[in-house]
C-alpha positions in Angstrom: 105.6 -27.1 -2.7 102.5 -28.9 -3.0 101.5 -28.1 0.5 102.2 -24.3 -0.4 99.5 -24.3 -2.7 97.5 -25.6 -0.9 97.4 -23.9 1.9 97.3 -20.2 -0.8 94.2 -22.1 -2.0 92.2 -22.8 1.3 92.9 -18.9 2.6 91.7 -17.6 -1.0 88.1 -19.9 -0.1 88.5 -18.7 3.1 88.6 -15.3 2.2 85.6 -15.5 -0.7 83.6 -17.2 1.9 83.8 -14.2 4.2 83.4 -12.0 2.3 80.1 -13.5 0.9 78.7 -13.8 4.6 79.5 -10.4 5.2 77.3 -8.9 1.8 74.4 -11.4 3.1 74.6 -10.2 6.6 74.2 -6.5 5.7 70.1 -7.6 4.8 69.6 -7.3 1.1 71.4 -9.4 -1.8 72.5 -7.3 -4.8 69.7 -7.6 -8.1 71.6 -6.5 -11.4 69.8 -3.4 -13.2 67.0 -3.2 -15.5 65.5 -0.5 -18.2 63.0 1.9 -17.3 59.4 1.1 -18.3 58.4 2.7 -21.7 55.7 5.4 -21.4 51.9 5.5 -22.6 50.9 7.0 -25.6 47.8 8.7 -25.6 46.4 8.3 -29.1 45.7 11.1 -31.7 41.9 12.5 -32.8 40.2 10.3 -35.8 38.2 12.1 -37.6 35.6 10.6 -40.2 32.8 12.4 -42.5 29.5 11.4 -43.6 29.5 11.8 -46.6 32.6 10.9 -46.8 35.0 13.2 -48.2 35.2 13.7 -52.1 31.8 12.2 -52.6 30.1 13.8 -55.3 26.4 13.1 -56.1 24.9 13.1 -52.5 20.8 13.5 -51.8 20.7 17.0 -50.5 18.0 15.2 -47.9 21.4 13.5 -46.5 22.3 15.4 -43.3 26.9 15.9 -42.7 28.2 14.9 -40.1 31.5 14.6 -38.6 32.5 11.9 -35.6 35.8 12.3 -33.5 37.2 9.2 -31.9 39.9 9.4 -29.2 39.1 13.3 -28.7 36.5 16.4 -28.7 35.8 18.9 -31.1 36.9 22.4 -30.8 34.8 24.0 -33.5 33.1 22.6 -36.7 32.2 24.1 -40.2 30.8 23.3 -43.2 30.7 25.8 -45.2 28.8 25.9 -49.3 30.5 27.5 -52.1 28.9 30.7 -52.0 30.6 31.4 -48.5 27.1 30.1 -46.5 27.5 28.5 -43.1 25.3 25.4 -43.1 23.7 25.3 -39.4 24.4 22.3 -37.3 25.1 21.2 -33.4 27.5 19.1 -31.7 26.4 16.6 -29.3 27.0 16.8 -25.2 30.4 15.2 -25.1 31.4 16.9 -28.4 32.5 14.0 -30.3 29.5 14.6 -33.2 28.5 17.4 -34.9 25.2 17.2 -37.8 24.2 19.3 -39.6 20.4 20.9 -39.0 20.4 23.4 -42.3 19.6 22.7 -45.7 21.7 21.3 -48.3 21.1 22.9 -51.5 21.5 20.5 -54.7 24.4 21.4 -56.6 26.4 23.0 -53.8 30.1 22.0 -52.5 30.5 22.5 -49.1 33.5 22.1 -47.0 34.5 21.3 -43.6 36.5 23.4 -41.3 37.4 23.6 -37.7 39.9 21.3 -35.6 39.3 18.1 -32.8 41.9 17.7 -30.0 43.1 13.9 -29.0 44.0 12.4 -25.8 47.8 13.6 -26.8 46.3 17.5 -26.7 47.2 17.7 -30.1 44.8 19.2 -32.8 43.6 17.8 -36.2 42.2 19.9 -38.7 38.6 18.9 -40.0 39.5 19.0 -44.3 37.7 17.5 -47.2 34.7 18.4 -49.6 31.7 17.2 -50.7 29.3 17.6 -53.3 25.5 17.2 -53.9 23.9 15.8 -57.0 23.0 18.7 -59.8 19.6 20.0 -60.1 17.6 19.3 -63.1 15.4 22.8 -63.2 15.9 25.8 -61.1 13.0 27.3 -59.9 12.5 31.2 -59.4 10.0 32.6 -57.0 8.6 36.2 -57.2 7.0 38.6 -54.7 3.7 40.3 -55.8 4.7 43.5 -53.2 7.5 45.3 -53.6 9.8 47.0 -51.4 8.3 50.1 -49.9 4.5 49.6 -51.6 1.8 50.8 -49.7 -1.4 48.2 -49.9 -4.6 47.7 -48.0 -5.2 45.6 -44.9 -6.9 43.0 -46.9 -3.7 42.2 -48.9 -2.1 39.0 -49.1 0.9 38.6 -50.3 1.8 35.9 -52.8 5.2 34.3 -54.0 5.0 32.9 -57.6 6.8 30.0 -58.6 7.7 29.9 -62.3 7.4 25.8 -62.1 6.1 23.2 -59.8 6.5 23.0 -56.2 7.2 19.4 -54.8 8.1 19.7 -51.6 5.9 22.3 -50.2 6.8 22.0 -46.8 10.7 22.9 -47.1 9.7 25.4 -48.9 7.5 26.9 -46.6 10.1 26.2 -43.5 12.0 28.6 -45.9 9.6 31.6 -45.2 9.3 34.2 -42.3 7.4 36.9 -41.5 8.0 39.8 -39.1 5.7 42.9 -38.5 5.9 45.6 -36.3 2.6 44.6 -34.8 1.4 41.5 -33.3 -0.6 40.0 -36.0 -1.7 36.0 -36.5 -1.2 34.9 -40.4 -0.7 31.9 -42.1 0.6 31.0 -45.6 -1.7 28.9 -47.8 -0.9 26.9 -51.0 -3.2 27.7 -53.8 -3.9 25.2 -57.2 -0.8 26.2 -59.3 -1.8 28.4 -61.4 -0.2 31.3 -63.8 3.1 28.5 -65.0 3.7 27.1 -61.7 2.7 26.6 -58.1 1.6 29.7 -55.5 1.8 30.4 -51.8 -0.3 33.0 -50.2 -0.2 34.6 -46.6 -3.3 35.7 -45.1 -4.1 37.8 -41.5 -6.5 35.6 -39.5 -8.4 39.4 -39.3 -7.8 42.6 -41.6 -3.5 44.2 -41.2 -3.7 46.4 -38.5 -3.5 50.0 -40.3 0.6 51.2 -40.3 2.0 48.0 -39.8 5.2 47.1 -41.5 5.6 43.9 -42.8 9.0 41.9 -43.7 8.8 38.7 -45.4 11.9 36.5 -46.0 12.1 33.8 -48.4 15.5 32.2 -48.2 14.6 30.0 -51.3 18.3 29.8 -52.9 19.3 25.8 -52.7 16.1 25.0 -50.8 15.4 21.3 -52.4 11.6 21.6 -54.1 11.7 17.7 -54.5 11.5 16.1 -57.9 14.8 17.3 -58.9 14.1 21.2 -58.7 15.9 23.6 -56.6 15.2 27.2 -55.9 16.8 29.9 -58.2 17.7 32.5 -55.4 16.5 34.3 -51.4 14.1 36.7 -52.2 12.7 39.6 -49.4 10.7 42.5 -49.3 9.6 45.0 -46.9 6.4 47.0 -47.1 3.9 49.3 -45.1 0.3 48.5 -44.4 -1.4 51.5 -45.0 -4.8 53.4 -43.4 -7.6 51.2 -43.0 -10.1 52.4 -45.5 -13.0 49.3 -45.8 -16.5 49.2 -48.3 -19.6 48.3 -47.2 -21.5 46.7 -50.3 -24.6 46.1 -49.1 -27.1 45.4 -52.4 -30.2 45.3 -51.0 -29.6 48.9 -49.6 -28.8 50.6 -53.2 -25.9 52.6 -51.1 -21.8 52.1 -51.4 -20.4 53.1 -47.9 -16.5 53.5 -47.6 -15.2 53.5 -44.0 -12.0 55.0 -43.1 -9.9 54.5 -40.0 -13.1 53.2 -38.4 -15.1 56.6 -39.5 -17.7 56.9 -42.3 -16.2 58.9 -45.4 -18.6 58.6 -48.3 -22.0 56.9 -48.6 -22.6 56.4 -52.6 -25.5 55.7 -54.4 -24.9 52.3 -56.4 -26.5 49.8 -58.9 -25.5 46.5 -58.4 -26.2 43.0 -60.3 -29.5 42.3 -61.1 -30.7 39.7 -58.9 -32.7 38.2 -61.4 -30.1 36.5 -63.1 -27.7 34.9 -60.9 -25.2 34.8 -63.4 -25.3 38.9 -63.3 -25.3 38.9 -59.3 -22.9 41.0 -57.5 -21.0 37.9 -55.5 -21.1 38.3 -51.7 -18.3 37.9 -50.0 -15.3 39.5 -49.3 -13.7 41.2 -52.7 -10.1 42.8 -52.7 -9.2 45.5 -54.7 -6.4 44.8 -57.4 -6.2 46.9 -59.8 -7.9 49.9 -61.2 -7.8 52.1 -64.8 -8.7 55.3 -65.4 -10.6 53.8 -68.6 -11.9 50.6 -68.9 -12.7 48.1 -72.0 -15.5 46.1 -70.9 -16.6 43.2 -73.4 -19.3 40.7 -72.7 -20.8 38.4 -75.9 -23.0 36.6 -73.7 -24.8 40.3 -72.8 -23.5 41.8 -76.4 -22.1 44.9 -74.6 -18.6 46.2 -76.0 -17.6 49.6 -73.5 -15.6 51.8 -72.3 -15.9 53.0 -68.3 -14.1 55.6 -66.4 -13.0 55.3 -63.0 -12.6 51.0 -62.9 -11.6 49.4 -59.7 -11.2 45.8 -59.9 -12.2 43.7 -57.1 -12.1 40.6 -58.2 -11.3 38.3 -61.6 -14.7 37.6 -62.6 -14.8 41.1 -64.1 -16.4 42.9 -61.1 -15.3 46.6 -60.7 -16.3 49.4 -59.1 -17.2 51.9 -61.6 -18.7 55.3 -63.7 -21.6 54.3 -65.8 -24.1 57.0 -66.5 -26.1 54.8 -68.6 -27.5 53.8 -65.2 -27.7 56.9 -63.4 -31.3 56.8 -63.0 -30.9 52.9 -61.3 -28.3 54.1 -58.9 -29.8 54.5 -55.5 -33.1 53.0 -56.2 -32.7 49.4 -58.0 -29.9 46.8 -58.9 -29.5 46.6 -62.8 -25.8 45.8 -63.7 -23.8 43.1 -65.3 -22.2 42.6 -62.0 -20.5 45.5 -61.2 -21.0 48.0 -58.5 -21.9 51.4 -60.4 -21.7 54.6 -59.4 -21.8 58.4 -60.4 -19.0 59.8 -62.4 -18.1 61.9 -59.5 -18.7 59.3 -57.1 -16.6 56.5 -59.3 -13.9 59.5 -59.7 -13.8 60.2 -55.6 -13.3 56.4 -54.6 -11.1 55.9 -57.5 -8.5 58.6 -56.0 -8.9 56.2 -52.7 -9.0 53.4 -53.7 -5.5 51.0 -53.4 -4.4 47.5 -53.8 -5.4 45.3 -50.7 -8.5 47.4 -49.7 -11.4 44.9 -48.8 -14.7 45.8 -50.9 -17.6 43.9 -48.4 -20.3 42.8 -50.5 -23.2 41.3 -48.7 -26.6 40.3 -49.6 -27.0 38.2 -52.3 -27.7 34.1 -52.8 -24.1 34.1 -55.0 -20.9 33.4 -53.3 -17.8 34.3 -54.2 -15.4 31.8 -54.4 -12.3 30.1 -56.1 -13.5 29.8 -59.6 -13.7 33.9 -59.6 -10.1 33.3 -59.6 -6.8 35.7 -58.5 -8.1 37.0 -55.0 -10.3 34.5 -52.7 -8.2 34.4 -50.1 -11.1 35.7 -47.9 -13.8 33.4 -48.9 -13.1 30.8 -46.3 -12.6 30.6 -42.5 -9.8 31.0 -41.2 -9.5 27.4 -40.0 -9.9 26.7 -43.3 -7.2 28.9 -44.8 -4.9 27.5 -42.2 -5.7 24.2 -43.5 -3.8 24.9 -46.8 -0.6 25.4 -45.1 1.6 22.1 -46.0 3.5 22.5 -42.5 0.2 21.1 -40.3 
């Protein structure tokens, strides 16, 4: 029995043994099986803001931004309360967007738009910020209304009803457009009248007919030292003919030019020469108002009138006027306070002329005008000068 088994034993190892040769001689030894690798996954867009979302108090010099990490941005907005788009760029690889617009103090803006990851899905861009509160809102008003007709010496002037800080983002805030070519600049005057005062001033005189468009997107625009401006103001007017005086006092004679064409030639009176406090002021003078009737009131010279036919051209209390009581003067010798005079009829024709923004030319006498004859002196430097007075050099 014993040899029975054995022998079972040796043909089962026998048999194993073959069977093992014959899977090695087929070239390749069975491996067991493994898992298949795990794939990559490609992260999602991060966004982050600056400022960061829900700040409240931000410098409204502080420029937004908005950075994507693993992805680009599709589109980005920010977007103020009143429904305003706030300008800005994105970079090359658009992965940054900053804003270039101004931020107005008080304002909430939010962001919009989306960023797409490396795993093609897109994020939203959410959140809010807000800028710190203004401590005085600042109004700024127009001195031409829509659709007025002046003369082509008029500057225009916005007002401010407080102090202006931060001239030059205000002035960034102002356009001009005209249907003509025409060279200008805007000028900041001492403040005067409650607050400060920008004027725009024509290197030379309007072209006659031009229309003129000024924007002043002022709403929100920072004025530094914790102001704001109240709202965008805008107006659109017409330059109208050219109609210019020629004021020369040593010649006794008023001569109004009109579209390049002599129209009148007036005998006048103008300040006595004698006194340089009653001197007609040479220089250019700009027409700003005129009266039918005039009060005119001087202690120093104890005079208490009344004139017909009053054109101011400037502050000083020089007009263009009636007087009879120096008829006889007019034509032949300079006797006034200051004022040009002329003939009732004469005073009555230019009167019916005359409009806000004409240039009154007054030429030969040793007194200047200048600033301290206040309102219009636009004209009484160079244009290099004027340009000067701009606070964006």
């Amino acid at each position: 029995m014993r040899r029975i088994l054995l022998v079972l034993a040796v043909i089962l190892v026998g048999s194993l043994g073959v069977v093992t040769a014959a899977t090695a001689a087929n070239g390749q030894l069975a491996t067991p099986l493994s898992a298949a690798p795990a794939p990559i996954l490609e992260p999602a867009a991060a966004v982050t803001y600056t400022p960061a979302a829900g700040a409240t108090g931000v410098d409204p010099k502080t420029a937004a931004t908005a950075t994507v990490r693993d992805g680009t941005f599709d589109q980005v907005t920010l977007t103020g309360k009143d429904g305003k788009v706030v300008k800005g760029a994105l970079n090359a690889d658009k992965t940054s967007w900053t804003s270039s617009g101004p931020l107005a103090a008080g304002g909430t803006y939010t962001w919009g738009g989306a960023a797409v990851g490396r795993d093609g899905k897109q994020v939203p861009l959410t959140g809010s910020f807000s800028m710190v509160a203004p401590s005085k809102v600042i109004r700024g008003t127009l001195n031409i209304g829509d659709g007025r007709v002046v003369g082509v010496a008029a500057p225009f002037r916005i007002q401010f009803n407080g102090h202006v800080e931060d001239r030059a983002a205000v002035e960034r805030a102002l356009s001009v457009t005209t249907s003509a070519p025409v060279e200008g600049s805007w000028g900041w005057l001492p403040d005067e009248g409650g607050g400060s005062r920008v004027d725009y001033r024509t290197s030379a005189y309007w072209p006659a007919n031009t229309t003129v468009t000024v924007s002043a997107k002022l709403g929100g625009v920072d004025y530094g030292g914790g102001a704001v401006g109240a709202a965008d103001i805008t107006s659109t007017f017409q330059i109208g003919r050219s109609q210019i005086v020629k004021a020369d006092v040593n010649s006794f004679r008023m001569i109004v030019i009109r579209d390049g064409q002599q129209v009148a030639n007036y005998a006048a009176s103008y300040g006595l020469g004698a006194d340089p406090n009653r001197n007609t002021r040479s220089g250019i003078h700009v027409v700003s108002e005129k009266f039918t009737d005039q009060r005119m009131v001087s202690q120093q010279y104890d005079y208490d009138v009344v004139e017909k036919w009053a054109v101011r051209i400037s502050n000083n209390g020089e007009f263009v006027h009636a007087n009879p009581a120096s008829a006889a003067s007019q034509g032949s010798a300079n006797v006034t306070h200051g004022c040009v005079n002329l003939s009732l009829d004469d005073a009555k024709a230019y009167y019916d002329t005359a409009m806000y923004g004409d240039p009154v030319e007054v030429t030969g006498t040793p007194v200047q005008l200048s600033a301290k004859d206040g309102d219009i002196w636009d004209w009484t430097m160079s244009y290099d000068q004027w340009k000067g007075l701009s606070a964006l050099k």
